[in-house]
NULUMZA-48528 format. One record per residue: x, y, z of N, C-alpha, C, CB in turn; residue in three letters. Coordinates in steps of 0.1 Angstrom, whole numbers, plus 5000, padded with zeros to 4 digits. Glycine has a CB too. Layout:
# NULUMZA-48528
XYZXYZXYZXYZala/...
This chain:
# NULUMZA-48528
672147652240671347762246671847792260669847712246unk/672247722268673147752281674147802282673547672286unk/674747782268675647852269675648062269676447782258unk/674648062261674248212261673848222274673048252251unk/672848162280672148252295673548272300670848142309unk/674548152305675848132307676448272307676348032298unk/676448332293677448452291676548592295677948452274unk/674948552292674948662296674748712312674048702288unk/674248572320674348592333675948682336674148422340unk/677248612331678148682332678348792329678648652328unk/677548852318678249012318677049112327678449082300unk/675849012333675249122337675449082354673649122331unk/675748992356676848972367678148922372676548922372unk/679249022368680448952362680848862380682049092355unk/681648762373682048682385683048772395682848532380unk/683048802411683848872417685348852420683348892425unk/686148902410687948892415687948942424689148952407unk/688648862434688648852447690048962445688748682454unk/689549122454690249192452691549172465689449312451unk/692849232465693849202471693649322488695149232459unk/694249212498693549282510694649392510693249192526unk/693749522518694749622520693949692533695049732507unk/694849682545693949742558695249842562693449602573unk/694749982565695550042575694950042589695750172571unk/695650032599695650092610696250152619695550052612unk/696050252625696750312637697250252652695750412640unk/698150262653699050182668699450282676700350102665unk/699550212692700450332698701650122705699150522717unk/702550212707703350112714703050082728704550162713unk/703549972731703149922741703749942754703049812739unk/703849952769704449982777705749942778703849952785unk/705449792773706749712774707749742764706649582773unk/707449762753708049782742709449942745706549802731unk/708450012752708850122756710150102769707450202759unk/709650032771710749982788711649892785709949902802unk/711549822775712549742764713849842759711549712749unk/712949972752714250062743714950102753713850202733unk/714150152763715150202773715950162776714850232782unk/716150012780717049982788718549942772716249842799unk/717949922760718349892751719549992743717249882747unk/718750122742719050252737720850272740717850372747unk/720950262755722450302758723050162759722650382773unk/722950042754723449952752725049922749722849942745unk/726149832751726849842737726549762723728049822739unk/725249692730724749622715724549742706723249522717unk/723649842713722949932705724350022698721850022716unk/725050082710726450142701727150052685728150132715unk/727549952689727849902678727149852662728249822684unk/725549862668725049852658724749982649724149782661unk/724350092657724350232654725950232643724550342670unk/726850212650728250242641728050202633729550202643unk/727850062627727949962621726950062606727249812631unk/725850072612724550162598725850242591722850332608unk/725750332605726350462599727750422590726750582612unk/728650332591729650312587729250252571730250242596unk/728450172572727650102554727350252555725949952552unk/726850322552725850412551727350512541724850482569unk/728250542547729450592541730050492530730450612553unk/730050412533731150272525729950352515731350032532unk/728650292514727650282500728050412491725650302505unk/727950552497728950662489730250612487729150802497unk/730850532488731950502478731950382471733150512484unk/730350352468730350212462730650072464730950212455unk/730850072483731149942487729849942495732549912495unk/729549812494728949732500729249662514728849662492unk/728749672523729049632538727649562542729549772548unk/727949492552726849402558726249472572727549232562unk/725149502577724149492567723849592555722949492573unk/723449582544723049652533722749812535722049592528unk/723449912530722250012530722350072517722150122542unk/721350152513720850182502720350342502719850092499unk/720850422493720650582499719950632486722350692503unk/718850692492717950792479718150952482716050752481unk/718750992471719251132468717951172457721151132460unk/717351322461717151372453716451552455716351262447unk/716151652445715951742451715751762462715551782447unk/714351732463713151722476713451612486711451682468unk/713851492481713751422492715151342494712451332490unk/715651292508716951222506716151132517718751312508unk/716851022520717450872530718050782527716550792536unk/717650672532718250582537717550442537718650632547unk/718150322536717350222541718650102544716050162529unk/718050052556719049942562718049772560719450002582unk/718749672551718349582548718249472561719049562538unk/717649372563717649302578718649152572715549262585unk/719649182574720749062576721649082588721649042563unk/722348992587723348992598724249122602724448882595unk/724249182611724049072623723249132627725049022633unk/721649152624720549172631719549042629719849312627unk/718749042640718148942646716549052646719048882663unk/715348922649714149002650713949112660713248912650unk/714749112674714449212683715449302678714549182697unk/716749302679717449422674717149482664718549412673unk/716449442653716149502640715149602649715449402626unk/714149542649712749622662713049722666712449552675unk/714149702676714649802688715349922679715949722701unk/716249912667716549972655715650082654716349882642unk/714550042651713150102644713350222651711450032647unk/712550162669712250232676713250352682711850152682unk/714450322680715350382686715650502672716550272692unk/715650462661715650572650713950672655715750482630unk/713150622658712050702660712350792675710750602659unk/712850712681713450912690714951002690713450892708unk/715250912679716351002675715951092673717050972666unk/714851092663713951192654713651322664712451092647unk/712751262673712151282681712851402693711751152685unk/714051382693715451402705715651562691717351202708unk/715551522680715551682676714651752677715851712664unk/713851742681712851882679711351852672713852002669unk/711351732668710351712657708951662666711051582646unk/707951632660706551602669706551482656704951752672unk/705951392664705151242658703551302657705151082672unk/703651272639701851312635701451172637701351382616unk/702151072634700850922632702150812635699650892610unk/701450732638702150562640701250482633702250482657unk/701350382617700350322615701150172613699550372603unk/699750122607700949952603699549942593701249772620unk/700549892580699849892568699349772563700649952558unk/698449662559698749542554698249552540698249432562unk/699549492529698749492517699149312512699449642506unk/698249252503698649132498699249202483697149012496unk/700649152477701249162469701649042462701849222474unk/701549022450701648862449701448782457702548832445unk/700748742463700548602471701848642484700948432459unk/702148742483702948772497702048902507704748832491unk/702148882521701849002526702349092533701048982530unk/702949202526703449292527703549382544702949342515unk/703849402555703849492564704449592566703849462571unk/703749712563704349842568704349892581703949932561unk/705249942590705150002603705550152600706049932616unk/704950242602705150352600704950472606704950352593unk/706550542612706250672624706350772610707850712641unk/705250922613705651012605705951162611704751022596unk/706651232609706751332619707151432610707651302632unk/706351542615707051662611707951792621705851732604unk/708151922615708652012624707352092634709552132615unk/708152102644706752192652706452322646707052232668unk/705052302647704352472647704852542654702952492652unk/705152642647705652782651705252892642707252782652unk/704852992654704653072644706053272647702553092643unk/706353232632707553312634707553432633708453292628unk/708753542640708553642642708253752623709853662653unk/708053842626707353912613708653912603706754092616unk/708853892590709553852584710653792584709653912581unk/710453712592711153542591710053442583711353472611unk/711153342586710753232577710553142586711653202565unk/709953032583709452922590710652812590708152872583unk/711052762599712152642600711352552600713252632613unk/711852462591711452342587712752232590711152352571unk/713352282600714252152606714752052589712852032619unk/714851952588715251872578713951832572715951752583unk/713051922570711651842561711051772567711851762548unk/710151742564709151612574709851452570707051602566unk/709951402580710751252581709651132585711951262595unk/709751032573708850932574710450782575707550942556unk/709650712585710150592594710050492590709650582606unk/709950402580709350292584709850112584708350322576unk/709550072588710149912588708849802581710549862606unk/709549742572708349632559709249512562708249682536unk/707949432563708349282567707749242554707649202582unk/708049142549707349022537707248892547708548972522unk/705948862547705348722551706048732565705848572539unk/705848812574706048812588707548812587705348692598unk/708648822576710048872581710348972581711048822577unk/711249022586711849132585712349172567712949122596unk/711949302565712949282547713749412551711749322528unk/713549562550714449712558713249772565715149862545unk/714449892566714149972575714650112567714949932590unk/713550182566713850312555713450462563712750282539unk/714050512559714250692565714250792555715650742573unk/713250832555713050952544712851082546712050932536unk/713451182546713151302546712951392530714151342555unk/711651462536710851522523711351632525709351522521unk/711851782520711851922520710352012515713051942512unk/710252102523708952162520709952262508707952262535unk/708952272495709752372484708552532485709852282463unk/708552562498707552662501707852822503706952612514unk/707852892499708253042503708153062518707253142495unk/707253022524706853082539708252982549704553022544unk/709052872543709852802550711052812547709652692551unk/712052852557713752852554713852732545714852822568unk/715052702538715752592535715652482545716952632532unk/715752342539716052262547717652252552715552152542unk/717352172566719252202568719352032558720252192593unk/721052062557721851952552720851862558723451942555unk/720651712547720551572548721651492557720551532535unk/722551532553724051452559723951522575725851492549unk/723351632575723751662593722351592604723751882598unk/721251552592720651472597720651352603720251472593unk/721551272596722351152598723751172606722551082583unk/724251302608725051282620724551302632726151352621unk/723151362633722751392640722051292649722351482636unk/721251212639720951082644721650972652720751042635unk/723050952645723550882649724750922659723750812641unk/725251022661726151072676725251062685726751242677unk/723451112685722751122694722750982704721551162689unk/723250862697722550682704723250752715723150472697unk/724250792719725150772734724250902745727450812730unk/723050882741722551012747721350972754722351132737unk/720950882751719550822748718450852750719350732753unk/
């Protein structure tokens, strides 16, 4: 007989699976953090590690592999990039990485819509997302022009597993909109990015 109350207590109050946490929140960076890149930015740590992306980033279009990793997503709408966290990056230079691709961005023309940091539990791991998103500035254009959309809206972001570092990914989306020029080339995005480090 217990066993029935048992089942039906159950289905008329099922036991609660403990659902998997997921918090977003909004950040702005810190003073220091900011007085950090600076001095960072024109580096020759920073030069050499800049080369270093961009150089995997070529080798990967011809199927080699170089340390650290990168990994390139081609497709109509959207193209990037992602740089994996091995040698020879360390937990601040990866960081300073981030930050310093986020005014690359920034050094073209683009405006920052949001800075968040994401947490999700993923198998018993917890996942962190940091994430700059930016699009092209409002403008509004002269009478039968089209709207420049710079390289599409560009999303930033760096994911840690269990507080390590894992990449660092760059995505640009294209608007497929009548009212917006073409996007420019993907690839002049990434030269553009990376000739800019000696500029800071």
């Amino acid at each position: 007989m217990g066993n029935f109350f048992d089942d039906l207590l159950k289905k008329v109050f099922p036991p609660s699976e403990k659902s998997p946490m997921k918090v977003k929140e909004n950040f702005i960076l810190k003073e220091a953090e900011q007085l950090d890149l600076d001095s960072w930015i024109n580096s020759e740590e920073a030069d050499r590690i800049f080369a270093l992306v961009y150089k995997n980033f070529h080798f990967k279009r011809t199927q080699i592999n170089g340390h650290p990793q990168v990994h390139i997503f081609e497709s109509p709408y959207a193209n990037g990039f992602a740089v994996t966290y091995e040698d020879p990056f360390d937990l601040k230079s990866f960081s300073r990485l981030f930050l310093a691709f986020s005014r690359r961005v920034l050094a073209l023309g683009y405006e920052q819509v949001s800075l968040d940091r994401k947490f999700e539990e993923i198998n018993e791991q917890v996942k962190v997302t940091e994430k700059f998103y930016f699009k092209p500035p409002l403008q509004l254009p002269a009478e039968g022009e089209l709207i420049s959309q710079l390289y599409g809206n560009v999303a930033l972001e760096k994911v840690s597993i269990d507080n390590k570092p894992s990449y660092i990914k760059l995505l640009a989306t294209v608007y497929s909109d009548r009212l917006y020029q073409d996007a420019k080339p993907f690839d002049q995005l990434m030269d553009r990015i990376f000739e800019l480090r000696k500029n800071g």
